[in-house]
N, CA, C and O atoms as a DFTB+ gen file, in Angstrom:
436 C
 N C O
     1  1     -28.597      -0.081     -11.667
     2  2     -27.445       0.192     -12.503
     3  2     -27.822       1.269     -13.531
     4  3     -28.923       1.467     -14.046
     5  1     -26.891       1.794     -13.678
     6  2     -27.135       3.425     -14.571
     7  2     -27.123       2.742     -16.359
     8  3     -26.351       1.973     -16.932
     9  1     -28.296       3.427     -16.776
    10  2     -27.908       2.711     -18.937
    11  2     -27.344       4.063     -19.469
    12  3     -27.833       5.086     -18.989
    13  1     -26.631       4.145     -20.154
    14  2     -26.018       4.561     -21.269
    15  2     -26.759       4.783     -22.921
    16  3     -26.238       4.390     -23.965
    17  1     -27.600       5.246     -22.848
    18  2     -28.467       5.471     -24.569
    19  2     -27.832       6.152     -25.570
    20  3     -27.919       7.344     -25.863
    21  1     -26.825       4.789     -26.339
    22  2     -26.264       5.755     -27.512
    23  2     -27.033       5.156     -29.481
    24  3     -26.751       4.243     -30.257
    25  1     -27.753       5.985     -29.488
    26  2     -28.330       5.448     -30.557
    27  2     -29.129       4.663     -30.190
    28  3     -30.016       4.958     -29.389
    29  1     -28.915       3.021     -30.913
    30  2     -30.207       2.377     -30.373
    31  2     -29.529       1.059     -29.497
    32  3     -30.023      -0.067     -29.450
    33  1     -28.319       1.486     -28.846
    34  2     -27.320       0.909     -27.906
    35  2     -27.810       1.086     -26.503
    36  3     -27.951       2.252     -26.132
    37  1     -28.110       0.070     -25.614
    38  2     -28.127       0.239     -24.594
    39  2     -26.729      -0.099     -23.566
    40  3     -26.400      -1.266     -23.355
    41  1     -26.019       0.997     -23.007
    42  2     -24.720       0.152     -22.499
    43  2     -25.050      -0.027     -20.786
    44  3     -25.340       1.113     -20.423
    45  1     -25.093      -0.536     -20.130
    46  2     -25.293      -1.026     -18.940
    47  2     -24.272      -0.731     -17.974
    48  3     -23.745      -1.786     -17.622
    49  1     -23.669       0.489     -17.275
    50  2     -22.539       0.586     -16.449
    51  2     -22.797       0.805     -14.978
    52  3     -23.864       1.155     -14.472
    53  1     -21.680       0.549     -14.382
    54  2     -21.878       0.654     -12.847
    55  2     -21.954       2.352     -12.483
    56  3     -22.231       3.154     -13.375
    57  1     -21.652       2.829     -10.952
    58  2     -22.144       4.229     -10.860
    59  2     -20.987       5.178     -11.060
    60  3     -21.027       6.383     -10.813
    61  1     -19.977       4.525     -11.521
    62  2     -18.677       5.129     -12.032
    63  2     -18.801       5.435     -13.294
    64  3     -18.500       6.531     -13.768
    65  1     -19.437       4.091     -14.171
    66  2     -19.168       4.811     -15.522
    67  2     -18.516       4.065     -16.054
    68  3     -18.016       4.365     -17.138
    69  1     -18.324       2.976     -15.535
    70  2     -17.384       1.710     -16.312
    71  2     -18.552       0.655     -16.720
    72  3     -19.603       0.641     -16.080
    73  1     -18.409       0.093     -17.413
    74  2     -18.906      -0.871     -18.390
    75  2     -19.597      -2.387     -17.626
    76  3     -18.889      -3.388     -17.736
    77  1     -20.510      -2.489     -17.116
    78  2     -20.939      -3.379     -15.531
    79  2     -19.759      -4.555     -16.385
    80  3     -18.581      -4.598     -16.032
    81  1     -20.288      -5.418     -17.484
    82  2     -20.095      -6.564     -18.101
    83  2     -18.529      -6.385     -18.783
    84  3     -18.431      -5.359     -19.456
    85  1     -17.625      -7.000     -18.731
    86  2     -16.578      -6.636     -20.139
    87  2     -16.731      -7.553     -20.938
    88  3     -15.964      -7.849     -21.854
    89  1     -17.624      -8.013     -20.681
    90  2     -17.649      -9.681     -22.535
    91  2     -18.724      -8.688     -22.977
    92  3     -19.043      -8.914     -24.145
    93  1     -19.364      -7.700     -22.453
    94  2     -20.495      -6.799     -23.463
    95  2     -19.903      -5.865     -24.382
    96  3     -20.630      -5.090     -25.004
    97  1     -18.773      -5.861     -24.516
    98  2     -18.074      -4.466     -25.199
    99  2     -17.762      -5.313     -26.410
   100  3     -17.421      -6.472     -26.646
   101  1     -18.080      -4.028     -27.174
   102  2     -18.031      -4.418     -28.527
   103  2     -17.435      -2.641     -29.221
   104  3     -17.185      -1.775     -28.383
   105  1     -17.274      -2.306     -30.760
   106  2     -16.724      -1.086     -30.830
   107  2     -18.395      -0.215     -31.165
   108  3     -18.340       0.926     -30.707
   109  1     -19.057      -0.363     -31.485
   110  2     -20.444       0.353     -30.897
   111  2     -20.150       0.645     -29.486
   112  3     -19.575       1.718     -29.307
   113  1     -20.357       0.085     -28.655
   114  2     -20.254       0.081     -26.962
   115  2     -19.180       0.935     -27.000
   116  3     -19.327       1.885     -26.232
   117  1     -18.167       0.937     -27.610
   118  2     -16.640       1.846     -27.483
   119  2     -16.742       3.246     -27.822
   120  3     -15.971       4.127     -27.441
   121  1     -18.111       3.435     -28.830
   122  2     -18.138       4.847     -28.931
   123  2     -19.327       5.459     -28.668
   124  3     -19.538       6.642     -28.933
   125  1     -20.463       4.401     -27.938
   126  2     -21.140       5.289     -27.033
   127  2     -20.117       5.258     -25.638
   128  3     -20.050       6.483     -25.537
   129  1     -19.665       4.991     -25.023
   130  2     -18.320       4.921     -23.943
   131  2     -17.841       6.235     -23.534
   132  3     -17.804       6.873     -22.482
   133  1     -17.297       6.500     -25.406
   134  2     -16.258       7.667     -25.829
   135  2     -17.472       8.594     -25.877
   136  3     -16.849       9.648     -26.003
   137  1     -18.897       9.002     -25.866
   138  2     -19.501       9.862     -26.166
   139  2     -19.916      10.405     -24.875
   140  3     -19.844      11.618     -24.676
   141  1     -20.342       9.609     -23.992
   142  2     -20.390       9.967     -22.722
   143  2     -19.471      10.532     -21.940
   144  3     -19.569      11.322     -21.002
   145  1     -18.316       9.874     -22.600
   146  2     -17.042      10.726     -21.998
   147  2     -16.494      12.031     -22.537
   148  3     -15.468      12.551     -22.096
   149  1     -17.105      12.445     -23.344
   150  2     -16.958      13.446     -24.260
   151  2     -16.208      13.767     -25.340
   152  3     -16.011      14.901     -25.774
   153  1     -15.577      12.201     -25.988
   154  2     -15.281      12.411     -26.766
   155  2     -15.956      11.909     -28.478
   156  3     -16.292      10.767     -28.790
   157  1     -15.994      12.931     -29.210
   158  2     -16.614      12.660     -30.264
   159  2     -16.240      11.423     -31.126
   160  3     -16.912      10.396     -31.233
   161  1     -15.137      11.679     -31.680
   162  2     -14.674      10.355     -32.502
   163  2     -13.644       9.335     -32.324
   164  3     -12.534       9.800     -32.063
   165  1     -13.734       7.924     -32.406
   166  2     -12.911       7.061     -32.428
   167  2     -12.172       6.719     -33.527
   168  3     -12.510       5.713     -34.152
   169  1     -10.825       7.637     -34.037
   170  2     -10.556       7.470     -34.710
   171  2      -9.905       6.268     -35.315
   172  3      -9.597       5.761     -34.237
   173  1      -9.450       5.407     -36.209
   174  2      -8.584       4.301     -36.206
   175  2      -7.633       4.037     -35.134
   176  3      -7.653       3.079     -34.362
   177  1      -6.674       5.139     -35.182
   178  2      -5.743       4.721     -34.261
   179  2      -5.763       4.939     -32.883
   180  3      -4.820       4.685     -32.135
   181  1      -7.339       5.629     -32.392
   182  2      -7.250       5.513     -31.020
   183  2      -8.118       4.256     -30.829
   184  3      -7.966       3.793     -29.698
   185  1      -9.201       3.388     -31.790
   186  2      -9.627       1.937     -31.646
   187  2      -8.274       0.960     -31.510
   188  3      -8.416      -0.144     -30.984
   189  1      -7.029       1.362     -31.967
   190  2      -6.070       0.783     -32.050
   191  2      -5.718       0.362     -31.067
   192  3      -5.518      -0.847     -30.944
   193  1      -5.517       1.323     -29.960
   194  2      -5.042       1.425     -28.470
   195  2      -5.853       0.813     -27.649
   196  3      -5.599      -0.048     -26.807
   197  1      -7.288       1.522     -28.068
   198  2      -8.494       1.178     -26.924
   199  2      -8.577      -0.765     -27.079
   200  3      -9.029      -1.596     -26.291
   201  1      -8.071      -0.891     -28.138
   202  2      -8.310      -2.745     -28.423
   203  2      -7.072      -3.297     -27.989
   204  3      -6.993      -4.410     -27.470
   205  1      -5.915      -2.397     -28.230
   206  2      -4.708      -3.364     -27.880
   207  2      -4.920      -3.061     -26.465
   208  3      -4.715      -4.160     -25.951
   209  1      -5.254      -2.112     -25.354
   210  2      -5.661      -2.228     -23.698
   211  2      -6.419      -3.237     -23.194
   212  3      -6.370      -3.640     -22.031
   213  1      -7.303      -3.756     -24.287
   214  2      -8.401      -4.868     -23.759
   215  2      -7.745      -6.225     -23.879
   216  3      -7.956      -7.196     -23.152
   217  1      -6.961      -6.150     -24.850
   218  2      -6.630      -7.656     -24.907
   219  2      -5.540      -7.877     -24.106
   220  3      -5.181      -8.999     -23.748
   221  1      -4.753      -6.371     -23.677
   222  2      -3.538      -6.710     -22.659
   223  2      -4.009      -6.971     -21.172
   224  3      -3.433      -7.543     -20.247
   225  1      -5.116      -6.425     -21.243
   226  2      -5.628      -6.478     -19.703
   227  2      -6.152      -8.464     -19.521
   228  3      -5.820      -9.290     -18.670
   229  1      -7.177      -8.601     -20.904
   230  2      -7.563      -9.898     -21.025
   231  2      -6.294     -11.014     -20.240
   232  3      -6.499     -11.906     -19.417
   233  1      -4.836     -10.516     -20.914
   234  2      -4.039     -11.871     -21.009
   235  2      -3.450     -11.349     -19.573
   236  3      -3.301     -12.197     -18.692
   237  1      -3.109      -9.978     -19.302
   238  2      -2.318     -10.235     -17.774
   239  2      -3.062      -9.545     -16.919
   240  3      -2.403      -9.401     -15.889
   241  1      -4.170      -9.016     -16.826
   242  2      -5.520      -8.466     -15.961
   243  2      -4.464      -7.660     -15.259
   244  3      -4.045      -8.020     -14.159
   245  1      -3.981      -6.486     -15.913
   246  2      -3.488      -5.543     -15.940
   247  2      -3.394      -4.166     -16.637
   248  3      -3.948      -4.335     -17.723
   249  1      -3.015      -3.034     -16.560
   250  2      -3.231      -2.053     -17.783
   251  2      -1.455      -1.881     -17.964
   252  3      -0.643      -1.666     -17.064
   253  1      -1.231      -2.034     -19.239
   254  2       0.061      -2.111     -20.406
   255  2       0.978      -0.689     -19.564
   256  3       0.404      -0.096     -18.651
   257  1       2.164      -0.342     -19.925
   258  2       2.801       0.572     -19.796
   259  2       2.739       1.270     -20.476
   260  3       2.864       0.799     -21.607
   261  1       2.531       2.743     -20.440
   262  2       2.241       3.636     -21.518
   263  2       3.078       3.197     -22.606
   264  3       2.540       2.593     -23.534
   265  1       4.923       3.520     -22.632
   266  2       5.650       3.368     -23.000
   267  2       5.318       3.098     -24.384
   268  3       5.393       3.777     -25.408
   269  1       4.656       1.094     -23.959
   270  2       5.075       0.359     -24.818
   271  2       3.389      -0.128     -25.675
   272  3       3.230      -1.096     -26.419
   273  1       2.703       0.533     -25.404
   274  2       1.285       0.818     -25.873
   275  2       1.700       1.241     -28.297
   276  3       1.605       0.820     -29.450
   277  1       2.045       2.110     -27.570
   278  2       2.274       2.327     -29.150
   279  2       3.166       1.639     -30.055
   280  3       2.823       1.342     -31.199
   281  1       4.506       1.331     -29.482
   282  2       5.090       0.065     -29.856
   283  2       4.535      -1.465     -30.763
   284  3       4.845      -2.156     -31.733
   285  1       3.436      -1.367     -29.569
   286  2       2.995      -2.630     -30.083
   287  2       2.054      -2.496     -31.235
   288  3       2.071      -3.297     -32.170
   289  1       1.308      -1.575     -31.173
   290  2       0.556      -1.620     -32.102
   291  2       0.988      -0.601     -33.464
   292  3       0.077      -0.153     -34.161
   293  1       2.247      -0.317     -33.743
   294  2       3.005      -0.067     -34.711
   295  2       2.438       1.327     -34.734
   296  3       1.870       1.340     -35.827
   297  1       2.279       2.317     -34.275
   298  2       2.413       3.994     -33.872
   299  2       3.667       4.423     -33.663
   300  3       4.743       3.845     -33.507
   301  1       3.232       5.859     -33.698
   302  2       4.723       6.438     -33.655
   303  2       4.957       6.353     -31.702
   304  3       4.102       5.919     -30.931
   305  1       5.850       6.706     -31.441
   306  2       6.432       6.413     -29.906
   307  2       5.440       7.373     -29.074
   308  3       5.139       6.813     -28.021
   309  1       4.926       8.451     -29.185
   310  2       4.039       8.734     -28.236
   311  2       2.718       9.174     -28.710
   312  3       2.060      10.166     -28.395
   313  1       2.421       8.016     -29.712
   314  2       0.829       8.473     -29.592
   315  2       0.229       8.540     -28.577
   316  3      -0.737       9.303     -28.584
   317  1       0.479       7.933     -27.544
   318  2      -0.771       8.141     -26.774
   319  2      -0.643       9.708     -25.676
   320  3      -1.393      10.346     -24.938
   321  1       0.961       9.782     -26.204
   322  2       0.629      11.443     -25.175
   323  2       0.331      12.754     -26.315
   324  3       0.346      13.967     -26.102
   325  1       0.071      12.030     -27.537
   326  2       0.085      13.371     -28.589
   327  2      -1.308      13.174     -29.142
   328  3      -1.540      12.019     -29.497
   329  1      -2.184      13.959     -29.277
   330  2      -3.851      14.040     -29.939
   331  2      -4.414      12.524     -29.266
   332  3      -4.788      11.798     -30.188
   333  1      -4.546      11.966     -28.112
   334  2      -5.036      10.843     -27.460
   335  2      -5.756      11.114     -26.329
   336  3      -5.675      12.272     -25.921
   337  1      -6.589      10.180     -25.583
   338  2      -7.685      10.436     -25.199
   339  2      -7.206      10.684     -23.648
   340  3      -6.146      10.070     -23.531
   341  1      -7.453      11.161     -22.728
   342  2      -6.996      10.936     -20.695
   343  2      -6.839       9.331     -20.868
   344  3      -7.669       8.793     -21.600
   345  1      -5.794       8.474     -20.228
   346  2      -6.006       7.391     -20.157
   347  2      -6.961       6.961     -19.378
   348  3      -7.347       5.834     -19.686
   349  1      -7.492       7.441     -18.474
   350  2      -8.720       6.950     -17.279
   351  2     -10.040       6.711     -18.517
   352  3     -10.555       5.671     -18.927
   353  1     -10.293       8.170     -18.872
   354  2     -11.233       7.805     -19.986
   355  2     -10.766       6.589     -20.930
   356  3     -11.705       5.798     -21.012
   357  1      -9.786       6.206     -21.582
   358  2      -9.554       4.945     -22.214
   359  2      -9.785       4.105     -21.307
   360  3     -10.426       3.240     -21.903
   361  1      -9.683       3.781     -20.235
   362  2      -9.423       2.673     -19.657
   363  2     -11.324       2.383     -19.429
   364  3     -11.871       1.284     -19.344
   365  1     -11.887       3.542     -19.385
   366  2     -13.604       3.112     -19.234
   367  2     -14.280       3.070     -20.772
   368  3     -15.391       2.564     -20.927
   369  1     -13.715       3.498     -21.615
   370  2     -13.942       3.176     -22.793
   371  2     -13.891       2.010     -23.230
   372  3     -14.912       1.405     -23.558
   373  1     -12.364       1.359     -23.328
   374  2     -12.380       0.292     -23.249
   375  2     -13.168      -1.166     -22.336
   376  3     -12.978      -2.381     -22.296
   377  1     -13.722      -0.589     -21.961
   378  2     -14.798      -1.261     -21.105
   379  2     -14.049      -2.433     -19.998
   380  3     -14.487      -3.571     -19.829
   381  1     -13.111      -1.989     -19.468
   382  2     -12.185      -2.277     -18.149
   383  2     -13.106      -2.058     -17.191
   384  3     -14.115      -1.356     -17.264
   385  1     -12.658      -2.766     -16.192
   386  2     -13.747      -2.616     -15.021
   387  2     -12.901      -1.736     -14.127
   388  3     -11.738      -1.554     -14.487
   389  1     -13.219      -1.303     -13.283
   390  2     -13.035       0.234     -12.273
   391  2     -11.590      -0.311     -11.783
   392  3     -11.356      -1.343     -11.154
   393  1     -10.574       0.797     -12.308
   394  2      -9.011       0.321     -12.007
   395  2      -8.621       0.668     -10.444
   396  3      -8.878       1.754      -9.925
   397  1      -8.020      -0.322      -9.836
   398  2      -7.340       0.271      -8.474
   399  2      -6.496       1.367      -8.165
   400  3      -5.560       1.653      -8.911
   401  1      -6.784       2.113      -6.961
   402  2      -6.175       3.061      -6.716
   403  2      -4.530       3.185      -7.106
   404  3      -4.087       4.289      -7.420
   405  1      -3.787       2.180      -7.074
   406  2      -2.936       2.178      -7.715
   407  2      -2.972       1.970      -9.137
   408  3      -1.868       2.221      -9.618
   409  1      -3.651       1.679      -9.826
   410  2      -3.742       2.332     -11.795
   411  2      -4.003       3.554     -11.705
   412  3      -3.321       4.359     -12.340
   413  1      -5.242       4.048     -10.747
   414  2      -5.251       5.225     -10.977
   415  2      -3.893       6.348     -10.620
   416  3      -3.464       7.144     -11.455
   417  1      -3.603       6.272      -9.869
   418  2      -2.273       6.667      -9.397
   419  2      -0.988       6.707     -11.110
   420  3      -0.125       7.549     -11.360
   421  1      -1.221       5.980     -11.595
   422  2      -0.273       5.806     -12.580
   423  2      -1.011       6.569     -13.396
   424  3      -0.527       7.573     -13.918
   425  1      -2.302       6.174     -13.609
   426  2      -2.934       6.770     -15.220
   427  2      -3.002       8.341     -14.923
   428  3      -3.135       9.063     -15.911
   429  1      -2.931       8.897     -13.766
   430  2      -2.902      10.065     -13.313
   431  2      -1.555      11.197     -13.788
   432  3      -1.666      12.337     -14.239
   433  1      -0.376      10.453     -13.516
   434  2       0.259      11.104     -13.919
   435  2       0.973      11.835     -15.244
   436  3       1.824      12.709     -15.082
């Protein structure tokens, strides 16, 4: 299995790049994740998203509708298509395990 060295973080992912464990993610783990993926900072309101994806996936082991992503977590209506991260990269950030060809299909468009 491939490690991840962010700081003095070891993150443990499969050969995709997703997160082997999801009870290992923590927001350390979220921004060595985001660093590998190339993005520099986790700002508040993209931890906002990246946490409200984990716990939506937790309760219906699913990924949320864009739509209603910002909704919930009290953003304006399209944060996530305005200064926000590729959702694929969120979805391995968030330390989701490798989405089916049909998420990808969606997070694609």
């Amino acid at each position: 299995m491939p490690v991840i060295e962010y700081g003095e973080v070891k993150i443990t992912v499969d050969e995709n790049g997703y997160l082997e464990n999801f009870k290992d993610w923590n927001e350390k783990i979220a921004c060595g994740l985001a660093y590998k993926e190339g993005i520099d900072e986790l700002s508040k309101e993209r931890m906002d998203v990246i946490k409200f994806m984990r716990e939506y996936y937790e309760q219906y082991n699913s990924f949320p509708i864009l739509g209603s992503v910002c909704k919930n977590i009290h953003q304006p209506k399209d944060c996530v298509n305005e200064d926000f991260i590729d959702p694929m990269k969120a979805w391995k950030i968030a330390g989701l395990p490798k989405p089916s060809e049909e998420v990808i299909s969606y997070l694609k468009r």
